[in-house]
N, C-alpha and C positions, 0 to 999 in steps of 0.2 A: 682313281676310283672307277669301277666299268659301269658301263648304261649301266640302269636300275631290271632295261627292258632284258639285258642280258642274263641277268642273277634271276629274273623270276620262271625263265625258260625250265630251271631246274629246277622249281619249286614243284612241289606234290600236290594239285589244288585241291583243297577239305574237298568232300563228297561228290569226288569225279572218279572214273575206272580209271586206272594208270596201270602201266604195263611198262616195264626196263626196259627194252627195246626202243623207248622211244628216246630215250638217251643213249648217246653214242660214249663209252665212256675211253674212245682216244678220242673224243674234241679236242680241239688245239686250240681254239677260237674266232674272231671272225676274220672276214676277208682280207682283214689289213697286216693279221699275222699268219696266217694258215701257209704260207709260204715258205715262214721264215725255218733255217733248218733248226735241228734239236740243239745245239748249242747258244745260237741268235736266240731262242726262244725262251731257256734257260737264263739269257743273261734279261730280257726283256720284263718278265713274269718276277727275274730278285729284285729288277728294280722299283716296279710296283708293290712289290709285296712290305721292302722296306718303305715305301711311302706311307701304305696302309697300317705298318706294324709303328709307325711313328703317331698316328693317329688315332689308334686303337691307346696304345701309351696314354694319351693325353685324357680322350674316353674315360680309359681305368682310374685315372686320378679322379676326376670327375666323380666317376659313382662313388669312389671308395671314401672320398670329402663328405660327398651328398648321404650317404649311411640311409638309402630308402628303398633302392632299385635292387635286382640281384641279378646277376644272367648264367642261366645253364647250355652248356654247349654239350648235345650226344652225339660222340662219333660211333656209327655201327657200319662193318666193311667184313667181307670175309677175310682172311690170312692175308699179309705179304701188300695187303691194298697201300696200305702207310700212315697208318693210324699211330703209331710211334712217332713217325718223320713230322706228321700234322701235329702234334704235340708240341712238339721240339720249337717246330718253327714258328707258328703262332703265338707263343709264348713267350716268343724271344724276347722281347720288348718292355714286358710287363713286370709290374712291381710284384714279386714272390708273395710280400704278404699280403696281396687283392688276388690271390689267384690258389687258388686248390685243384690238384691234378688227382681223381682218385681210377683204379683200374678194379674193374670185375672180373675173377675169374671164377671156378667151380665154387659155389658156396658152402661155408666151411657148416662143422655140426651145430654152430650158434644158430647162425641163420636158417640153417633146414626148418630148426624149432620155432623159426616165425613165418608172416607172411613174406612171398617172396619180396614185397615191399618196400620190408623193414630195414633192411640196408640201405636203400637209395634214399629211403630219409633222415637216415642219420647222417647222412653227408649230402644233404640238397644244400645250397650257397645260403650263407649267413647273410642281411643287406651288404652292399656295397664292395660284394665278392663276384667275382667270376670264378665258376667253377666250371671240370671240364669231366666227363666221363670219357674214360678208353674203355667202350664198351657196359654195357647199362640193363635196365633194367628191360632191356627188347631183348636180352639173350633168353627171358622166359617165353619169350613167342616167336624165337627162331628157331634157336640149337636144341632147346627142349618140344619143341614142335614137330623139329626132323629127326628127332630123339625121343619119341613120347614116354621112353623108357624110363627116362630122368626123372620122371613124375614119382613115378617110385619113391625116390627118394625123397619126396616133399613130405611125407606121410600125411598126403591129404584123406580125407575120410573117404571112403569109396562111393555115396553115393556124389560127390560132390565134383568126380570126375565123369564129366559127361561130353558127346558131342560135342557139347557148346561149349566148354573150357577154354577156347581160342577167343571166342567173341566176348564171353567172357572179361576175358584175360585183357580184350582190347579197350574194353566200356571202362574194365577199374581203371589201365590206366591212362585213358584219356581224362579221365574224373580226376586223380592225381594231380596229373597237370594242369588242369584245369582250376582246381585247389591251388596249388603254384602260384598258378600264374596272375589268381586275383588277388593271391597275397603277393605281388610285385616280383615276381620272377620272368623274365624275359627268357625263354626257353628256344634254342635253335637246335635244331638236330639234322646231322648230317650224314647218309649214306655213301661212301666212299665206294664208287661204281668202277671196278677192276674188269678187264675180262680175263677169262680161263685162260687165253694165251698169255696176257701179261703175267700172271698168276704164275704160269711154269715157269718161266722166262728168269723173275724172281727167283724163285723156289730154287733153278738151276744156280744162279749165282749163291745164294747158302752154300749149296754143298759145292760151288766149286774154288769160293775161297776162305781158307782156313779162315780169317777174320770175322768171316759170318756166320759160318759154326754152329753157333750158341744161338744164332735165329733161328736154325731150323729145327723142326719138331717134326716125328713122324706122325704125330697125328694129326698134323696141319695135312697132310698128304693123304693118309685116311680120309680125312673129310671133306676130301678135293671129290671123291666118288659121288658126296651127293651134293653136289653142283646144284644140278636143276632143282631138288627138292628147296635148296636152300635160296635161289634165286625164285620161284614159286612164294615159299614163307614171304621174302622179303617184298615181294610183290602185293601179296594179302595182306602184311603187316604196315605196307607204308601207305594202301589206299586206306587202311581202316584207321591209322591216326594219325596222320595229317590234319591239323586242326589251325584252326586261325591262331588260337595263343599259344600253340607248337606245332609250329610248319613242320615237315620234313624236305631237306634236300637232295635230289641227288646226284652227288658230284663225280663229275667225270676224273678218272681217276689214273687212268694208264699212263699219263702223265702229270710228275709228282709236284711241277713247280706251277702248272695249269690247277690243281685241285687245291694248290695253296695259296693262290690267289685271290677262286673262287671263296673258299672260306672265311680268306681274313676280308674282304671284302663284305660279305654278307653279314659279318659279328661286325664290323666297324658301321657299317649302316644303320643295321638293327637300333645299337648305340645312340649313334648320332638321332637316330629318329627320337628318344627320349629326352632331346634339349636340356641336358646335364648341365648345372654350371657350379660353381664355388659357391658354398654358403657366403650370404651378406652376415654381417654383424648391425647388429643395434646401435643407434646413436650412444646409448649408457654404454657399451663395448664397447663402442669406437675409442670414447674418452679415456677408459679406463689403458687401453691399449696405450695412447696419445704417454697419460699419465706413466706409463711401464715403460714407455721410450724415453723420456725424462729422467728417470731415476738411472735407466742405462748407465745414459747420457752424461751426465753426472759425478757419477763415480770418478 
């Protein structure tokens, strides 16, 4: 498990200016590995990672007994950051049915006809679930932000789209969560902090081996052009909600086994800080238990 003082460095603090720049997103870590080369550091980073995904396991039994708690995990990353591979990996460990993985992409004609909302609460975590979004309800104050175009299609009323639609857009769903989170939802969200060179670097590997193919999309590459727009939005978007009962992270990302680390780290704490444990049973349970071993027993 890393210092505590480590994982808070990437924390977004509520009602402070923050600016990407002040996260390096190749960190590699501190002085005791920043040495070691890409491969040492790869085998270093699975073997923490299995320590943490072994204790997260134990965690998820935990809540999913306890039927009280819930935790949402938002990952938000431009293209190719590894929002998939974060998936994959953190996940590894956990029992299928304590965990719901759900993906947002363009909103279908259902959802146009509600608020944009209305989907991420039809699938906000049941108690005693972890659930995880690839990408969430922040795609309304990014992609649509650097896209105002998109608005379009919300068919909001026209007076109702105003300047303030962004801050807007931030208040409702800080309040959301905030809703959430008094009704027992434990909310971590995570920006996956790429930079532009790793970006290509990726991007090049799609197209240069046939196996990755089916990764790439040219409109992942279109909307490499608004880079800065979209590093801007995420800037505005992660000092405006970052909030005590949904931090924002953001995690250094150019390296894939460093960033999953940091994550399964930060959801195992989280956890752990809820002092989870197994239901007790009643003395009248106990007995009747005692009496059910008996009959077993018996037979």
């Amino acid at each position: 498990m890393l210092n505590k003082k480590i994982l808070d460095k990437f924390r977004v603090t509520p009602g402070k200016k923050f600016k990407l720049k002040s996260i390096d997103p190749g960190w590699r870590g501190d002085k005791e590995i920043r040495g070691l080369s890409d491969t040492e550091l790869k085998q270093s980073a699975e073997k923490v990672l299995l320590q943490n995904l072994q204790e997260l396991a134990d965690q998820q039994a935990k809540l999913y007994a306890d039927d009280r708690w819930s935790v949402l995990v938002v990952l938000q990353a431009m293209d190719a950051a590894g929002k998939d591979g974060m998936v994959k990996h953190v996940t590894a460990g956990l029992n299928p049915q304590g965990c719901d993985v759900y993906s947002f992409k363009a909103p279908s004609a259902e959802e146009l006809d509600h608020s944009y909302l209305w989907r991420i609460m039809r699938v906000s975590p049941a108690r005693g679930k972890i659930t995880i979004f690839n990408r969430s309800h922040y795609e309304e104050v990014l992609v649509v932000k650097v896209h105002p175009e998109y608005l379009k299609k919300q068919k909001l009323p026209a007076p109702l789209v105003t300047k303030k639609i962004w801050e807007e857009r931030y208040e409702d769903i800080n309040n959301f969560e905030k809703h959430m989170a008094r009704n027992g939802t434990i909310i971590l969200k995570f920006f996956l902090h790429v930079s532009r060179d790793e970006q290509k670097k990726r991007f090049l590997e799609r197209l240069e081996n046939p196996d990755k193919h089916w990764k790439f999309s040219a409109q992942d590459l279109n909307e490499r052009q608004y880079w800065n727009d979209y590093m801007r939005a995420y800037e505005e978007g992660l000092e405006a909600t970052s909030t005590k009962w949904a931090p924002w992270y953001v995690i250094p990302a150019d390296n894939k086994a460093v960033a999953r680390v940091l994550v399964s780290n930060i959801l195992t704490r989280a956890m752990e800080e809820l002092k989870l444990q197994f239901p007790t049973v009643t003395t009248e349970e106990k007995l009747a238990l005692e009496e059910a071993h008996k009959r077993l027993v018996s037979e």
